[in-house]
PDB file of N, H, CA, C and O in Angstrom:
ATOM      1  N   UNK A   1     139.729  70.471  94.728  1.00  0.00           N
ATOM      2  CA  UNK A   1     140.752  69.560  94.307  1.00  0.00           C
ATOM      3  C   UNK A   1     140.167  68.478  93.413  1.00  0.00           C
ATOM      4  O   UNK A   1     140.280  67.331  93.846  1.00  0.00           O
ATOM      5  N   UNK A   2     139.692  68.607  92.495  1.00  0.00           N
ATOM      6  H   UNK A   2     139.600  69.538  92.143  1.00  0.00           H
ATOM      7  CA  UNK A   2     138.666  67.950  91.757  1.00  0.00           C
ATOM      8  C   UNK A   2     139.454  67.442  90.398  1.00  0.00           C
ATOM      9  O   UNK A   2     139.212  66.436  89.730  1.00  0.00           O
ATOM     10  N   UNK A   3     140.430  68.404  90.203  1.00  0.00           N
ATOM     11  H   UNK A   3     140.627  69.220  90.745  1.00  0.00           H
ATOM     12  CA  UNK A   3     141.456  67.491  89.493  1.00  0.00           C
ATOM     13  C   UNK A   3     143.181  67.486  89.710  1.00  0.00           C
ATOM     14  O   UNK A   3     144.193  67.726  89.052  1.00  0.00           O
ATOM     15  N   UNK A   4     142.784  67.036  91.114  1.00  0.00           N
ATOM     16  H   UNK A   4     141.962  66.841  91.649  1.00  0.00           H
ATOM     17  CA  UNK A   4     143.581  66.336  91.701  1.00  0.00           C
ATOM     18  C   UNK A   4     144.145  64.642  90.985  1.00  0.00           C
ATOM     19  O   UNK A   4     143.205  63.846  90.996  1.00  0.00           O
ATOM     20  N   UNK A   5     145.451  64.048  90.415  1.00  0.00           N
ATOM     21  H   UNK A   5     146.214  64.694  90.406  1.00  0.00           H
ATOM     22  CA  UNK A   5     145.787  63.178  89.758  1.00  0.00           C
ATOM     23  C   UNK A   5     145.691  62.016  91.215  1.00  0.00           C
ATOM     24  O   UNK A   5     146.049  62.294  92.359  1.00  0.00           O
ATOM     25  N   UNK A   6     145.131  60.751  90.760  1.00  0.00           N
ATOM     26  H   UNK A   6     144.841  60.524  89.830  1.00  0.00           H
ATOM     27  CA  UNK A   6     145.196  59.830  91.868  1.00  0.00           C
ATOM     28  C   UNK A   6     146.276  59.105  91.344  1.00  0.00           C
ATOM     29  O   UNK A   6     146.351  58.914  90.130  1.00  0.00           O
ATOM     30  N   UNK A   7     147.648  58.414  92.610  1.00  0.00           N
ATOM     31  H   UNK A   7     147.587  58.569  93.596  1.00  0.00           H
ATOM     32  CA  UNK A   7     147.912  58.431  92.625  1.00  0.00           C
ATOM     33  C   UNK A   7     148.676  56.386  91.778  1.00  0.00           C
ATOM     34  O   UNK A   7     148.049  55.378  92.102  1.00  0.00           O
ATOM     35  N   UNK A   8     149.748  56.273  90.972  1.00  0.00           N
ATOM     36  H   UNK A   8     150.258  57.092  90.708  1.00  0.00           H
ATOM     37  CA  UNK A   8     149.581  54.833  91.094  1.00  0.00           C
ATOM     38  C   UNK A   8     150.355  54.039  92.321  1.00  0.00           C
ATOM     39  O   UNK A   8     151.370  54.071  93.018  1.00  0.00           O
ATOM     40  N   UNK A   9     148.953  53.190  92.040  1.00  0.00           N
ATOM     41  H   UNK A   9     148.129  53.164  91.473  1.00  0.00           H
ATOM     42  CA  UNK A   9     149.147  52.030  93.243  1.00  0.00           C
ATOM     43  C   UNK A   9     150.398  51.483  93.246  1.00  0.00           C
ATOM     44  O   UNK A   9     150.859  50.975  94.269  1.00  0.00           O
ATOM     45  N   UNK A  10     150.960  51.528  92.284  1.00  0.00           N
ATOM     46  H   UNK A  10     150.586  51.941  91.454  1.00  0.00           H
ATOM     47  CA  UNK A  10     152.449  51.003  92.482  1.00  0.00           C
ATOM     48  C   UNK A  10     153.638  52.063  92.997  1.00  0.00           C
ATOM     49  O   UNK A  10     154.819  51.741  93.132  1.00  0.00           O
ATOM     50  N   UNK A  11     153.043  53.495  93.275  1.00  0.00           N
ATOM     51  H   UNK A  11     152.084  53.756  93.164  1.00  0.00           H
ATOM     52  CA  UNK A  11     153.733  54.417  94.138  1.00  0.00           C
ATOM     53  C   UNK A  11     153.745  54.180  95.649  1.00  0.00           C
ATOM     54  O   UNK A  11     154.709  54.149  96.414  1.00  0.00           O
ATOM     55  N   UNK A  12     152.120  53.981  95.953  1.00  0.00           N
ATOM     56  H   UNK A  12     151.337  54.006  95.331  1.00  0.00           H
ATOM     57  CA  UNK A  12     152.015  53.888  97.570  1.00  0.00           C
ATOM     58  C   UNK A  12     152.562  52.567  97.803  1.00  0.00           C
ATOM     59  O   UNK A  12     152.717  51.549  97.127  1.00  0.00           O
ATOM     60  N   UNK A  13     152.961  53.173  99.771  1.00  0.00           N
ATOM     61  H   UNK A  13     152.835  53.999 100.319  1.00  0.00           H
ATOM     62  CA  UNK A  13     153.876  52.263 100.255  1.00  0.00           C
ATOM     63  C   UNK A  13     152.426  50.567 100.328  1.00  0.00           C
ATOM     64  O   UNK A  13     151.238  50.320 100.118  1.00  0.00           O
ATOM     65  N   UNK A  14     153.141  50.205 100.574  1.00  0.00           N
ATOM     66  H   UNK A  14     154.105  50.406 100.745  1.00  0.00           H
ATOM     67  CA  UNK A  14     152.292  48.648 101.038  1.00  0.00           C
ATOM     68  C   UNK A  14     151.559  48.276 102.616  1.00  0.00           C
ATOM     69  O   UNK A  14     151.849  49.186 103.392  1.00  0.00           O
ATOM     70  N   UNK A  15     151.095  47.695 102.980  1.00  0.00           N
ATOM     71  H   UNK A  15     150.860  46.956 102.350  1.00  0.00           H
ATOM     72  CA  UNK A  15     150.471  47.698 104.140  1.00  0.00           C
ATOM     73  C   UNK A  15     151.547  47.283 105.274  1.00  0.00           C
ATOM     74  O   UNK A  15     151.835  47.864 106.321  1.00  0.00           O
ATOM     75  N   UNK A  16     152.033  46.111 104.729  1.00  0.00           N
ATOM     76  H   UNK A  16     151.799  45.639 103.879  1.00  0.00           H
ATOM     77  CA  UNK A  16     153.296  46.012 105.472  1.00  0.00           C
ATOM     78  C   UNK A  16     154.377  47.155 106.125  1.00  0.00           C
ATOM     79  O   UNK A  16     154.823  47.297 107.264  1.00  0.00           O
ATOM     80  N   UNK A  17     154.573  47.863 104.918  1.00  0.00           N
ATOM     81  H   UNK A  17     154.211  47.747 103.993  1.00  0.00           H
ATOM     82  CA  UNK A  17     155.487  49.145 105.340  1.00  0.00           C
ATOM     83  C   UNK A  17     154.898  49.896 106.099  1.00  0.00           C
ATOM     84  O   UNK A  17     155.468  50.221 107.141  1.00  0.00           O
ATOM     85  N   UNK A  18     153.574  50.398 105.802  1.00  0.00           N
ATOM     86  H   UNK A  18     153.112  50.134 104.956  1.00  0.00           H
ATOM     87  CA  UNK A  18     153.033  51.379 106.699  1.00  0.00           C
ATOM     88  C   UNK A  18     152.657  50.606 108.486  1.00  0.00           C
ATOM     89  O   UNK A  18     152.342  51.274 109.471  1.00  0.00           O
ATOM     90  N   UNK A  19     152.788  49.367 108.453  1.00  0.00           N
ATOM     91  H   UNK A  19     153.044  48.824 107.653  1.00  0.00           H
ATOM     92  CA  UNK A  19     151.852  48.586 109.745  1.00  0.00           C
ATOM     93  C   UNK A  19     153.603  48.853 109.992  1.00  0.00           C
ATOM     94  O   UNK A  19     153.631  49.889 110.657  1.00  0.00           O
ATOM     95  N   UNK A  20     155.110  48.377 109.750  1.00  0.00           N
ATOM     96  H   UNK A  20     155.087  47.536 109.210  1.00  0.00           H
ATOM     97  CA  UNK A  20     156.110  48.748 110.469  1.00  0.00           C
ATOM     98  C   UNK A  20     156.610  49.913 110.477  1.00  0.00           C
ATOM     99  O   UNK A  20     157.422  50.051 111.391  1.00  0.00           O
ATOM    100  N   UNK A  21     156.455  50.868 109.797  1.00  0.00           N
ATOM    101  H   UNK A  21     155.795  50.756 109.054  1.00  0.00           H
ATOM    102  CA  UNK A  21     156.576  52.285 110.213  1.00  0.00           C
ATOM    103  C   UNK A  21     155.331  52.246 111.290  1.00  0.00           C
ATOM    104  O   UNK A  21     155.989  52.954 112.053  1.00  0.00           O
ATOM    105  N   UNK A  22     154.384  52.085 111.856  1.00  0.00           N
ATOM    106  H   UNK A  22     153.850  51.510 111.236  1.00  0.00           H
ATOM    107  CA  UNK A  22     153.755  53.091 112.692  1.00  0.00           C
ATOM    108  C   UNK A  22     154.322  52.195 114.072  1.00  0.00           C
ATOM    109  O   UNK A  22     154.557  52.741 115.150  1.00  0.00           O
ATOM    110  N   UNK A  23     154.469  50.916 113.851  1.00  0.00           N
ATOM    111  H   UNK A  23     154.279  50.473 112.975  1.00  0.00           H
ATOM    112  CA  UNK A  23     154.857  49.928 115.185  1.00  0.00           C
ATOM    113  C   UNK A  23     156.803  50.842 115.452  1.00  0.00           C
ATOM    114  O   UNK A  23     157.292  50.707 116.574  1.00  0.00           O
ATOM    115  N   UNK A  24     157.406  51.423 114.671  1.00  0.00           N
ATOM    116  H   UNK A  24     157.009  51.533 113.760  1.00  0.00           H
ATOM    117  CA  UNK A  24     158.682  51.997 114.871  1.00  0.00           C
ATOM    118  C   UNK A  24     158.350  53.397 115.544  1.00  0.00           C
ATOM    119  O   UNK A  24     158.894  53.962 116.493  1.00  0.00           O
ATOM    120  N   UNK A  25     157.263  53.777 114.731  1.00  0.00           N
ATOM    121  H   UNK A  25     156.821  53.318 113.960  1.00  0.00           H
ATOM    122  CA  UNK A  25     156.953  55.329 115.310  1.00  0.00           C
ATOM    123  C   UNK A  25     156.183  55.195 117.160  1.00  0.00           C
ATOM    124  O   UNK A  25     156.567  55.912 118.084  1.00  0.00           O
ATOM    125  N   UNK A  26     155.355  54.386 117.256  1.00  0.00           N
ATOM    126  H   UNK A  26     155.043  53.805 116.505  1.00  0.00           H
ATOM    127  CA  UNK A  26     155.212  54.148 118.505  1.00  0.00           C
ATOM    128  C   UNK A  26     155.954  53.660 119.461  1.00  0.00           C
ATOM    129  O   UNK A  26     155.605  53.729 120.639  1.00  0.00           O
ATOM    130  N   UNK A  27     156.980  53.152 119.101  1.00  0.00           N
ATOM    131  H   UNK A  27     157.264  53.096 118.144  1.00  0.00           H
ATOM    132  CA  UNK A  27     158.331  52.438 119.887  1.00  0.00           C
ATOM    133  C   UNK A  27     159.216  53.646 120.126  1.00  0.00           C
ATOM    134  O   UNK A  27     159.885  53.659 121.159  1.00  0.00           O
ATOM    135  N   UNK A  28     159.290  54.684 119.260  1.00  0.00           N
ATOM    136  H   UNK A  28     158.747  54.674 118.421  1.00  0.00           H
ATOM    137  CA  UNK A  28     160.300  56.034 119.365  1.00  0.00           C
ATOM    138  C   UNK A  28     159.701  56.991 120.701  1.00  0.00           C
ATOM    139  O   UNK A  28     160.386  57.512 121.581  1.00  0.00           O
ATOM    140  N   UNK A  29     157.978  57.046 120.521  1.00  0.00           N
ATOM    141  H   UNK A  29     157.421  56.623 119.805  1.00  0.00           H
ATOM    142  CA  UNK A  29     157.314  58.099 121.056  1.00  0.00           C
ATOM    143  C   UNK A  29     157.412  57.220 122.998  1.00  0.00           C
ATOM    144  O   UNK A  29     157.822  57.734 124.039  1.00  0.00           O
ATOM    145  N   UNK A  30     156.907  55.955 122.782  1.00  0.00           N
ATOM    146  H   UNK A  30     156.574  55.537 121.937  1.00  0.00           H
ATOM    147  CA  UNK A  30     157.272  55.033 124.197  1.00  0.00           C
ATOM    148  C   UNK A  30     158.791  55.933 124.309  1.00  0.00           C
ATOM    149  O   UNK A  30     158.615  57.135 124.507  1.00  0.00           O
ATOM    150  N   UNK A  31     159.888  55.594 124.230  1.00  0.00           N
ATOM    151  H   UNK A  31     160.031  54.617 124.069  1.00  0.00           H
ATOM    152  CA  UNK A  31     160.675  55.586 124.476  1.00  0.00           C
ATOM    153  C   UNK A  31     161.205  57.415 124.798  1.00  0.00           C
ATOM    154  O   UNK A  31     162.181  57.863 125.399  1.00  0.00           O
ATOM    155  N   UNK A  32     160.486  57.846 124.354  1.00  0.00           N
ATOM    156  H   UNK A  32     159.693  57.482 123.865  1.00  0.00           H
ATOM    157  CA  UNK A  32     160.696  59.198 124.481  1.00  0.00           C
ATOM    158  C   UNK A  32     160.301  59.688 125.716  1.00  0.00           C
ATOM    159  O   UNK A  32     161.080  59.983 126.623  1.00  0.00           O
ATOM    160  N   UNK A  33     158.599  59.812 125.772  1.00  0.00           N
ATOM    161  H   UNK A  33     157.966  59.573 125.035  1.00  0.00           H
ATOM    162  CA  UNK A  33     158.147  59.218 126.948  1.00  0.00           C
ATOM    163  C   UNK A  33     158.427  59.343 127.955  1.00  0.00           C
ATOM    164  O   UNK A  33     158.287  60.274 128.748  1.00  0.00           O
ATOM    165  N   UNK A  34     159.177  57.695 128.066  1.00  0.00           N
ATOM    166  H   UNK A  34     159.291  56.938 127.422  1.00  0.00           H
ATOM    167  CA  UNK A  34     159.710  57.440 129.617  1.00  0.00           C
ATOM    168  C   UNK A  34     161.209  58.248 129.770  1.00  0.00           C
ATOM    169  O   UNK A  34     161.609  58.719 130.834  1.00  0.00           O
ATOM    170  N   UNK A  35     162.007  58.309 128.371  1.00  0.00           N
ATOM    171  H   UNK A  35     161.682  57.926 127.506  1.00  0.00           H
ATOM    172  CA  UNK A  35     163.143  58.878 128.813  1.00  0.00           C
ATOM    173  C   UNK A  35     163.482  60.522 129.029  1.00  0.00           C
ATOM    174  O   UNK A  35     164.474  61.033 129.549  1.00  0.00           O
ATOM    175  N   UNK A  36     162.552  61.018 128.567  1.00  0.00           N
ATOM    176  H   UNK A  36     161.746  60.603 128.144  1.00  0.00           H
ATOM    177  CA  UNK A  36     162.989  62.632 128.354  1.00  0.00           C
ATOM    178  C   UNK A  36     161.230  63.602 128.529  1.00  0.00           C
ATOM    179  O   UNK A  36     161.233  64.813 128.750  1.00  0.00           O
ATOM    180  N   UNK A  37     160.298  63.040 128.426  1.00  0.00           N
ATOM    181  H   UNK A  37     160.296  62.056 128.247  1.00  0.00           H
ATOM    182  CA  UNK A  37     158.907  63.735 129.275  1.00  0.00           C
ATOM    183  C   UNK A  37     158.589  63.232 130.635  1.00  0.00           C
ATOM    184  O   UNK A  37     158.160  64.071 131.428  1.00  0.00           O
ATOM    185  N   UNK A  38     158.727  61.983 131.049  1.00  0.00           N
ATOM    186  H   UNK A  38     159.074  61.301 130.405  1.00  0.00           H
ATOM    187  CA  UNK A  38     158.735  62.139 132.520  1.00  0.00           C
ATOM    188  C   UNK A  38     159.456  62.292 133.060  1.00  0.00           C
ATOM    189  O   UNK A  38     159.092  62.151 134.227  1.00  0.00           O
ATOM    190  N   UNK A  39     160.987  62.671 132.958  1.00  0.00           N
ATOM    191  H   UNK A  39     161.282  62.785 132.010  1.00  0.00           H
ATOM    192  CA  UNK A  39     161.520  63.442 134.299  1.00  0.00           C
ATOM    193  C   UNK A  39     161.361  64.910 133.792  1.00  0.00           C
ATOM    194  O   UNK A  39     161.202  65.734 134.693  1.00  0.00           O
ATOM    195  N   UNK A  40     161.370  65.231 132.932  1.00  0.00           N
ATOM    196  H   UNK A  40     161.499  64.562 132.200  1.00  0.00           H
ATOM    197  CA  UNK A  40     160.910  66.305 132.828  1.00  0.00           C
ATOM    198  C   UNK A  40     160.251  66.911 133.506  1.00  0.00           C
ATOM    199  O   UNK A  40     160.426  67.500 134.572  1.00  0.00           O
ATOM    200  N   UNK A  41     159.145  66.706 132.615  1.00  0.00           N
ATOM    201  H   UNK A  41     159.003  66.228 131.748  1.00  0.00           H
ATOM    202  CA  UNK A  41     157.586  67.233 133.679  1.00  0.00           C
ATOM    203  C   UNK A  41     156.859  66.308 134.816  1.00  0.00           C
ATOM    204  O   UNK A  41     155.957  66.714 135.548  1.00  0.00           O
ATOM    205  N   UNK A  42     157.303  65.259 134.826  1.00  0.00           N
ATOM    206  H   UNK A  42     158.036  64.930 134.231  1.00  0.00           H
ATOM    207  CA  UNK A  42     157.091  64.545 136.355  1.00  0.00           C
ATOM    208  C   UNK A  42     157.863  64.447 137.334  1.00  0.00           C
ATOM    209  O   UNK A  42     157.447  64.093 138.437  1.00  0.00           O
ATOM    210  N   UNK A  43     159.110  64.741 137.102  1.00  0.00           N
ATOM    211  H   UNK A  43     159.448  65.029 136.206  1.00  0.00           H
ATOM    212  CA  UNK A  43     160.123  64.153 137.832  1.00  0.00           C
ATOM    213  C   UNK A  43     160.180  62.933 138.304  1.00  0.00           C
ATOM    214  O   UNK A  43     160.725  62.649 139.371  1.00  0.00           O
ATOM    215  N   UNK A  44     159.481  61.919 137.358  1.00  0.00           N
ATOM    216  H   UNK A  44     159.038  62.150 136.492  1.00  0.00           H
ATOM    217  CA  UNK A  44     159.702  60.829 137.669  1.00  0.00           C
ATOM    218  C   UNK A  44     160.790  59.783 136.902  1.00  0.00           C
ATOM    219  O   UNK A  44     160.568  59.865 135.694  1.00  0.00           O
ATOM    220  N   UNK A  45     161.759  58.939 137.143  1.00  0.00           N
ATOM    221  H   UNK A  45     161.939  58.873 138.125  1.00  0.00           H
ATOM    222  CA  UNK A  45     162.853  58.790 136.340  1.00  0.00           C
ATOM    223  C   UNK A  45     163.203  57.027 136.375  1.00  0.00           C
ATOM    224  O   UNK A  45     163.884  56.456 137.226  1.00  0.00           O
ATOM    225  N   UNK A  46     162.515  56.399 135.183  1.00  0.00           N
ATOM    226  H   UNK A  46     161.962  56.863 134.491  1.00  0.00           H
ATOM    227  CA  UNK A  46     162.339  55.309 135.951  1.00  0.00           C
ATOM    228  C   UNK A  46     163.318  54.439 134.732  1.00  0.00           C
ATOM    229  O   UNK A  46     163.063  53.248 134.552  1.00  0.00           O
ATOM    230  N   UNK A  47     164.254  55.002 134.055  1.00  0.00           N
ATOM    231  H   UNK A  47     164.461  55.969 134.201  1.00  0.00           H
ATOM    232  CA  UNK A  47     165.502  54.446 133.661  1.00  0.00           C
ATOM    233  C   UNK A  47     166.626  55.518 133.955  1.00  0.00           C
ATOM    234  O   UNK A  47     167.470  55.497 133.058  1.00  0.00           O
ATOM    235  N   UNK A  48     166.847  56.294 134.776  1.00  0.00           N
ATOM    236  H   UNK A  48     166.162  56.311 135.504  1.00  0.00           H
ATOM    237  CA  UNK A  48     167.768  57.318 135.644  1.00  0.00           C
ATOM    238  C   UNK A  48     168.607  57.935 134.204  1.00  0.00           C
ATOM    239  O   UNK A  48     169.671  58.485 134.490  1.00  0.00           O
ATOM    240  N   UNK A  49     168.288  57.913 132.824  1.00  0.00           N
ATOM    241  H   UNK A  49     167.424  57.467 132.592  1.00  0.00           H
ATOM    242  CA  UNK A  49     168.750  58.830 131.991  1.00  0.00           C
ATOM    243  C   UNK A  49     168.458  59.830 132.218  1.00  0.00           C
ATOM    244  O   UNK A  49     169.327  60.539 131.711  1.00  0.00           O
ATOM    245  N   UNK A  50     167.555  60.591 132.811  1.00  0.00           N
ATOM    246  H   UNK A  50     166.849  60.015 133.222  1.00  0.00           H
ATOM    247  CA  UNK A  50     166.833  61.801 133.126  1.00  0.00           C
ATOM    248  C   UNK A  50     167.586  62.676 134.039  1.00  0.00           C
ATOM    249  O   UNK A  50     167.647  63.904 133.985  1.00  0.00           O
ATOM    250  N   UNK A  51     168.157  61.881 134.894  1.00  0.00           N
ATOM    251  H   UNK A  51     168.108  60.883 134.938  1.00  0.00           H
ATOM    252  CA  UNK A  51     169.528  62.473 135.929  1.00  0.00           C
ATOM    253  C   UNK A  51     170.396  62.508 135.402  1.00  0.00           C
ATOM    254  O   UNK A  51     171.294  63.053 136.044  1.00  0.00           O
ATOM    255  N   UNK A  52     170.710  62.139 134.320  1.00  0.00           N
ATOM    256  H   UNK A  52     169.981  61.695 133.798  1.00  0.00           H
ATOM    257  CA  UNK A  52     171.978  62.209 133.746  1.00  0.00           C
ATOM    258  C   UNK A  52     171.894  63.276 133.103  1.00  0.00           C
ATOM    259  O   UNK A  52     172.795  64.112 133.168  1.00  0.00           O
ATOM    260  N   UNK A  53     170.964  63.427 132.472  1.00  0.00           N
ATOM    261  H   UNK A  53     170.232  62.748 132.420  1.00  0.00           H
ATOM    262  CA  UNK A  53     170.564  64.635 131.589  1.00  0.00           C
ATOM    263  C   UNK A  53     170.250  66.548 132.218  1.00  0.00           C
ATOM    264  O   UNK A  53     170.299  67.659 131.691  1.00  0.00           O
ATOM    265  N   UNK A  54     169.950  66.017 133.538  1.00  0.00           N
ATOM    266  H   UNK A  54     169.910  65.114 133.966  1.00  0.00           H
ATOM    267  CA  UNK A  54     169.483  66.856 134.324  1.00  0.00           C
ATOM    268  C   UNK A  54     168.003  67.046 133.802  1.00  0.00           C
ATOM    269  O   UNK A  54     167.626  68.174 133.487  1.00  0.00           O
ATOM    270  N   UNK A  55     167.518  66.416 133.748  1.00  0.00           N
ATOM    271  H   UNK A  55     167.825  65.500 134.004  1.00  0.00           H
ATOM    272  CA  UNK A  55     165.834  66.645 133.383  1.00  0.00           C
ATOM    273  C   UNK A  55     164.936  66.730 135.073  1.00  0.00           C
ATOM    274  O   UNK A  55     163.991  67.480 135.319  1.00  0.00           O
ATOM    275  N   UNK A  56     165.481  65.882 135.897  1.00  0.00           N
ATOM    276  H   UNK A  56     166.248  65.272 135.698  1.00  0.00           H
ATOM    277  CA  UNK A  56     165.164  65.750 136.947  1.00  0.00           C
ATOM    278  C   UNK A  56     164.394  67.134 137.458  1.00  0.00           C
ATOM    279  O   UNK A  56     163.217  67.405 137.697  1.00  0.00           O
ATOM    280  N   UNK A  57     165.506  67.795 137.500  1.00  0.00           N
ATOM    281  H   UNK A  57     166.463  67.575 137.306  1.00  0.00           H
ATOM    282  CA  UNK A  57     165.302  69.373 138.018  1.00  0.00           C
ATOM    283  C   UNK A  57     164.599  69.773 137.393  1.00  0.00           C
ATOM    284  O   UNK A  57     164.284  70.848 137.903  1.00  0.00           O
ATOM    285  N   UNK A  58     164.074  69.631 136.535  1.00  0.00           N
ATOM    286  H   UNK A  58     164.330  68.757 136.121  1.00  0.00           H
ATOM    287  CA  UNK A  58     162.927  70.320 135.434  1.00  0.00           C
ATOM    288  C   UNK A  58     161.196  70.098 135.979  1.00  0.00           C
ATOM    289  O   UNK A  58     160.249  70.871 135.828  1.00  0.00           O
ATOM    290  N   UNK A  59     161.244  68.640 136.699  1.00  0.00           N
ATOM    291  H   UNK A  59     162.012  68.012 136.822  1.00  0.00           H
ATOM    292  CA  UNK A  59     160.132  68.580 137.193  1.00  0.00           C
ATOM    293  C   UNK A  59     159.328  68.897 138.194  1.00  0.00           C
ATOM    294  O   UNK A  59     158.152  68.535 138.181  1.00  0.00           O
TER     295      UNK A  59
END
């Protein structure tokens, strides 16, 4: 990839954007998480969406 075009700096996002995209992307994956992998596969349900869902039984 040696002539590969670099890219302009006025394309890439800014530090800002990328530091709140990854603080949004870790807030999605938390939230996922607790709501829909641990009752899942733990059966543990510690905002009771998981019973609602029937995930419960899954664990």
């Amino acid at each position: 990839m040696q002539n590969a075009n670099k890219p302009d700096p006025s394309e890439l996002p800014s530090t800002g954007k990328l530091l709140k995209s990854t603080a949004l992307a870790v807030v999605v994956a938390a939230g996922l998480l607790v709501t829909i992998v641990l009752p899942a596969e733990y059966g543990t349900d510690p905002t009771r969406v998981g019973s609602l869902l029937g995930l419960t039984e899954m664990g």
